[in-house]
N, C-alpha and C positions, 0 to 999 in steps of 0.2 A: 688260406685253407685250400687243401686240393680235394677236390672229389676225386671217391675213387670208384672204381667199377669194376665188373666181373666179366670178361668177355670172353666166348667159347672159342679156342680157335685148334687147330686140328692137330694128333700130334706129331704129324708128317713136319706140319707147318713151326713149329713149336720148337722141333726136333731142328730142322736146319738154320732157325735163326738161332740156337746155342752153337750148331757148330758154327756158322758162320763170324759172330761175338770169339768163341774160341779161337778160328786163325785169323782173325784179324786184330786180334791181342787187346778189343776193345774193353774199357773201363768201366761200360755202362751195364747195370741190368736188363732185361728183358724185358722188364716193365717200360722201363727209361726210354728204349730200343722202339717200342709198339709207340708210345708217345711220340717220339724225333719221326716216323714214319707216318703218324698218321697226320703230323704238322705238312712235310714236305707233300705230301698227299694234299692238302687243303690249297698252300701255296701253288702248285704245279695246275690244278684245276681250273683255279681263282685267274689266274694270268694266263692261261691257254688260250691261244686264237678261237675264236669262234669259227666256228665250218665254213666250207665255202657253200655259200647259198642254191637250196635245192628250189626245180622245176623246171620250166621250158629255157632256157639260158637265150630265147631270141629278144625281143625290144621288150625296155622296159613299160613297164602302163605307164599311163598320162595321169600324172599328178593333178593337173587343172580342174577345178572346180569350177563351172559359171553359175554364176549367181545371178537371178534374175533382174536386178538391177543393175547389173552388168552392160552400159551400152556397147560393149563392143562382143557382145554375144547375141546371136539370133534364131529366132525360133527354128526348129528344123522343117523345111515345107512339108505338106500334109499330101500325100500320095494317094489317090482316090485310088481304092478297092471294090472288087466287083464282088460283091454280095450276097448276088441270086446264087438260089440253090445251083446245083444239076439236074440235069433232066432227071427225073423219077424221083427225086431223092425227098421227098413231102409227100410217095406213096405210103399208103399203113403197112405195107412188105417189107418196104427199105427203113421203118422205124428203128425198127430192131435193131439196128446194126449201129445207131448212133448213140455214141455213149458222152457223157459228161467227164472233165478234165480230171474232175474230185472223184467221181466215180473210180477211174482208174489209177489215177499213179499218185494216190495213197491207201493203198492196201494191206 
């Protein structure tokens, strides 16, 4: 059983696939023609090289995953940070100006 279908196509378009079937003395219809075209169309896609990969083209990331039972992985040392404010900066003046993370960058 073949389905069959209605497809709009232009008559520009229309017009040069008969002439073109005309000089090339082809045996097929037009119907036949859009068929064999939209085959070679599926193949040619289907088998197309995939692109060459977009982004920074410098080193690629690090695949490795450590896993915590991993002995041959170790914790990263803990780098002690200085914590106290700035000077003034736990005035009620300088309140104002400290904003929260959430607060701002998602708005």
């Amino acid at each position: 059983m073949v389905a069959t279908m209605s497809v709009i196509v232009s008559p520009s378009t229309l017009f040069a696939l008969m002439e073109r079937l005309r000089e090339t003395g082809a045996a097929i219809d037009p119907a036949e023609a859009v068929d064999a075209a939209i085959q070679h169309w599926l193949v040619t896609t289907c088998t197309a090289q995939p692109a060459a990969p977009r982004g920074y083209p410098g080193a690629p990331l690090p695949a490795a995953v450590a896993m915590p039972s991993d002995p041959s992985t170790a914790p990263a040392p803990s780098v002690p940070r200085n914590v106290t404010p700035g000077q003034g900066w736990t005035e009620p003046e300088r309140r104002k100006f400290r904003f929260r993370l959430e607060d701002v960058a998602f708005d």
